[in-house]
C-alpha positions in Angstrom: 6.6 18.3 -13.8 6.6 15.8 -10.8 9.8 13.5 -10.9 8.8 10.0 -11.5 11.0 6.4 -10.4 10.1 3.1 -10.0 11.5 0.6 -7.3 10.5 -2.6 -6.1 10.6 -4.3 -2.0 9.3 -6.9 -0.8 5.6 -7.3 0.8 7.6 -7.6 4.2 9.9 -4.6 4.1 6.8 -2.6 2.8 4.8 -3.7 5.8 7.5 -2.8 7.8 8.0 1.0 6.3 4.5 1.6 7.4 5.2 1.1 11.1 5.5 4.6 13.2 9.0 3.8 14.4 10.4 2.9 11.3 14.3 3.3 11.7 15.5 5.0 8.6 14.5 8.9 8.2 12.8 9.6 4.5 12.2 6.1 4.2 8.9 5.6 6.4 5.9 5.2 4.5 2.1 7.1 6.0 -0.9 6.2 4.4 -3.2 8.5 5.9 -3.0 12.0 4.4 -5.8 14.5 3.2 -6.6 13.0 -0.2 -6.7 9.3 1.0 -10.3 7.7 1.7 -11.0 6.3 5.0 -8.8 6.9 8.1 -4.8 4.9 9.0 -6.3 2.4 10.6 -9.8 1.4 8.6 -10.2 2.8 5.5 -13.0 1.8 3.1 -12.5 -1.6 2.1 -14.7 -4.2 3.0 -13.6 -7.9 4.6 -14.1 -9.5 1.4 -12.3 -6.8 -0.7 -9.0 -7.0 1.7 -9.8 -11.4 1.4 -9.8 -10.6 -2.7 -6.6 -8.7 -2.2 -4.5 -11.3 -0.3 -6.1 -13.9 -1.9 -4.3 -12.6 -5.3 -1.5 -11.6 -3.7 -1.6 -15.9 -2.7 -2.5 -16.9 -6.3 0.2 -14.9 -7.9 -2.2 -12.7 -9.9 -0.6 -9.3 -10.8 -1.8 -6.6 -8.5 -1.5 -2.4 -9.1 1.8 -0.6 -7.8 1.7 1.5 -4.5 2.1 5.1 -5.6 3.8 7.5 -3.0 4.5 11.1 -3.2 6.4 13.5 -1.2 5.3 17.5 -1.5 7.8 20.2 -2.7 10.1 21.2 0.1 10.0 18.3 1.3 12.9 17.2 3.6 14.5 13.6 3.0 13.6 13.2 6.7 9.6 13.2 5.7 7.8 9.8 5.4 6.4 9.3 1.8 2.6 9.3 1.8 0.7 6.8 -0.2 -1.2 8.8 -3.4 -2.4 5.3 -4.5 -2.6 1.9 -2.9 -3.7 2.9 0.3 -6.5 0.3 1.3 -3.7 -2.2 -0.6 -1.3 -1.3 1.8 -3.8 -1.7 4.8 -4.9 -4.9 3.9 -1.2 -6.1 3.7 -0.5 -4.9 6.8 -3.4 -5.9 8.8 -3.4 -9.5 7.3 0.1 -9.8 8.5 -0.6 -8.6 11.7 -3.3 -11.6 11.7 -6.3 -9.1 12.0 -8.3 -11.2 9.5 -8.4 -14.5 7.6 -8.0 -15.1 4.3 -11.4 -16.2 1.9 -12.1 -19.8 2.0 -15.2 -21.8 1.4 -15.9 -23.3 4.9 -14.4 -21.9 8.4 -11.7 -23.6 8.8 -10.5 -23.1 5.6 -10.1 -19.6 6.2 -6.9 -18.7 7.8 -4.8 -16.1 9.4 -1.4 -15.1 8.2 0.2 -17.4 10.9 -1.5 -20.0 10.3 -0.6 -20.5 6.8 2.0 -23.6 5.8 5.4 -22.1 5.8 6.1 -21.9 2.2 3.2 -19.7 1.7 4.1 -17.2 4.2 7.7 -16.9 3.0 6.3 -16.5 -0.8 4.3 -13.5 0.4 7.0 -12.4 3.0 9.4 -12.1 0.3 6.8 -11.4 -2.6 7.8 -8.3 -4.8 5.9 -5.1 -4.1 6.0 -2.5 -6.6 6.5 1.4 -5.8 6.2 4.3 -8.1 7.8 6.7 -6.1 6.5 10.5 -7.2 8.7 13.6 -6.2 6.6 16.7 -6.3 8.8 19.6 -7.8 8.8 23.4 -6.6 8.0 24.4 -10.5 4.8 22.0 -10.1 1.6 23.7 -9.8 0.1 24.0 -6.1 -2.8 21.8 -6.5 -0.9 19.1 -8.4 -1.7 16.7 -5.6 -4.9 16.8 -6.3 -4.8 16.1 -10.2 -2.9 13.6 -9.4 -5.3 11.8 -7.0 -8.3 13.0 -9.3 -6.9 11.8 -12.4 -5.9 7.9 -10.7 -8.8 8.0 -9.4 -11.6 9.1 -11.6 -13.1 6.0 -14.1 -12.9 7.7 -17.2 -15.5 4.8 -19.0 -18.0 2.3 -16.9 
């Protein structure tokens, strides 16, 4: 049975574990892996769905955990990969990268990360970001990975 533990950061460390170069070994974080949709860099959210996202994220409104996994046999020198979250985590990290304005009802309401007032980009800096963090065990079926994805995935009722 796949090990389960929950752990908080903060918007800005997470943003910061997805970078290649990340310092610390085991700690890195990779969102593109088989079962995620899209590729690292785009994935398959819309403008106005990643706008939505930070525009929550703004508001205060709660806001799904990131769910990582690392495969059995896994060394603590492997990145986690993102199970769940992924298009979350993209949107994070491209809007602090100032790849896209937030929603707004004329242009220059819309704004990029650096252009917000201080206050707001400290409250999302330093925002909580929530992590279940799933260890896949060697007495865990092969294709649990999939079931996993499949069963977070799949809308049980419309």
């Amino acid at each position: 049975m796949p090990k389960n533990t929950q752990t908080s950061t903060t918007n800005q460390q997470f943003v910061e574990q997805l970078n290649e170069d990340y310092p610390i070994e085991g700690d890195g974080i990779q969102i593109a892996a088989d079962f995620q949709r899209g590729d690292e860099e785009t994935g398959v959210w819309s403008l106005g769905l990643k706008r939505e996202y930070i525009d929550s994220l703004i508001r205060g409104y709660p806001v799904g955990p990131t769910m990582l996994i690392k495969p059995a046999g896994a060394s603590h020198h492997n990145k986690w990969m993102i199970l769940d979250g992924g298009n979350r985590a993209r949107a994070l990290r491209d809007f602090f990268n100032n790849k896209f304005k937030t929603k707004g009802e004329t242009p220059g309401d819309k704004k990029f990360f650096k252009d917000l007032d201080v206050e707001t980009r400290e409250m999302l800096k330093h925002s909580p970001h929530n992590i279940l963090q799933v260890r896949i065990t060697r007495t865990d079926p092969d294709d649990i990975v999939a079931e996993l994805f499949t069963r977070i995935n799949t809308k049980i009722a419309p």
